[in-house]
N, C-alpha and C positions, 0 to 999 in steps of 0.2 A: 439194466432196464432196456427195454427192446422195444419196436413200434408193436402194438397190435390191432387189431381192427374186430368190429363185436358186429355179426350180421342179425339183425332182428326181420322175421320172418314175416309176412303178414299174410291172415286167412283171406281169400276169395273173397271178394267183393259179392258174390253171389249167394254164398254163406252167409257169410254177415246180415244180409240185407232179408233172406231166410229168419235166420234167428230172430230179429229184430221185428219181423213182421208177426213174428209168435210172441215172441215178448211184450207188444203192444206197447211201447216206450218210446218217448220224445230222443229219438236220436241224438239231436243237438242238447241235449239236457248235458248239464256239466254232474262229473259223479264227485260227491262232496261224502264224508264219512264223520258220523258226529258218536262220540262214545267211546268205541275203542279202535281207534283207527289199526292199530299195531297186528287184529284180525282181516284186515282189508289187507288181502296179497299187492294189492296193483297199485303204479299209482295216481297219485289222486290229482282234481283239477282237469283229465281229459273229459271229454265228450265221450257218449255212451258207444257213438261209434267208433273213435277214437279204440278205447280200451279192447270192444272186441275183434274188432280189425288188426290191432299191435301186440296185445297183450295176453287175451286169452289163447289156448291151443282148440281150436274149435274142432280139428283133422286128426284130434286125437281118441283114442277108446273112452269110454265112459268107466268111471271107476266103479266094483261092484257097489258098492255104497251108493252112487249117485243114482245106478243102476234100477237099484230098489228103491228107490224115492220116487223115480221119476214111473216107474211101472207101477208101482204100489203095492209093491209082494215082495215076500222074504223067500220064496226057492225059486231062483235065478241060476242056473246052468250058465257060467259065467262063459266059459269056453265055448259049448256051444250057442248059445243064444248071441253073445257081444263080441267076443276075442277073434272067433275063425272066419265069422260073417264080415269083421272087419267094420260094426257099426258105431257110428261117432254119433254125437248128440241132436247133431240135426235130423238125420237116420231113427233114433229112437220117437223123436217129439212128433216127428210126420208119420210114421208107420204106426204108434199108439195115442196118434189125435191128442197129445195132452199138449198143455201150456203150461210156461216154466214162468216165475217171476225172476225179476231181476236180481232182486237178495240172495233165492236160491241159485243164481247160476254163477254170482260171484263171489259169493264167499262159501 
């Protein structure tokens, strides 16, 4: 057994606060999961900021799947349209005016 140490990363405050203003959601709202919690990745009892500030990767690519949800089309040019453009989810929601619910963006 050996010391180790676990760095948890945490998105941009600017991001966050982004998202959050798209999302339309009580920040301070506590996230509770009732049903099958064992689909809720994150966990549970933080603050809505809390979780996207700590928990989610908000800096990272959008998966083709989320891709196509959140455009609303099935031919998506994954490489060029998301992968080489380097576009994250904040990047998608502001460049096609859509709003994301909170369900959708965490589970």
């Amino acid at each position: 057994a050996g010391d180790h140490r676990v760095i948890y990363p945490v998105n941009s405050q600017c991001v966050v606060e982004a998202l959050l203003d798209n999302l339309d959601v009580d920040r301070h709202a506590i996230i509770s999961v009732e049903g099958q919690p064992e689909s809720y990745p994150f966990p549970t009892g933080l603050t809505v900021y809390e979780t996207l500030s700590h928990c989610a990767d908000l800096g990272a690519l959008v998966s083709p799947n989320f891709v196509r949800m959140i455009l609303q089309r099935k031919d998506i040019d994954y490489k060029a349209e998301i992968a080489h453009p380097r576009r994250t989810l904040i990047d998608l929601l502001f460049q096609h005016q859509r709003k994301l619910s909170l369900e959708d963006l965490l589970f």
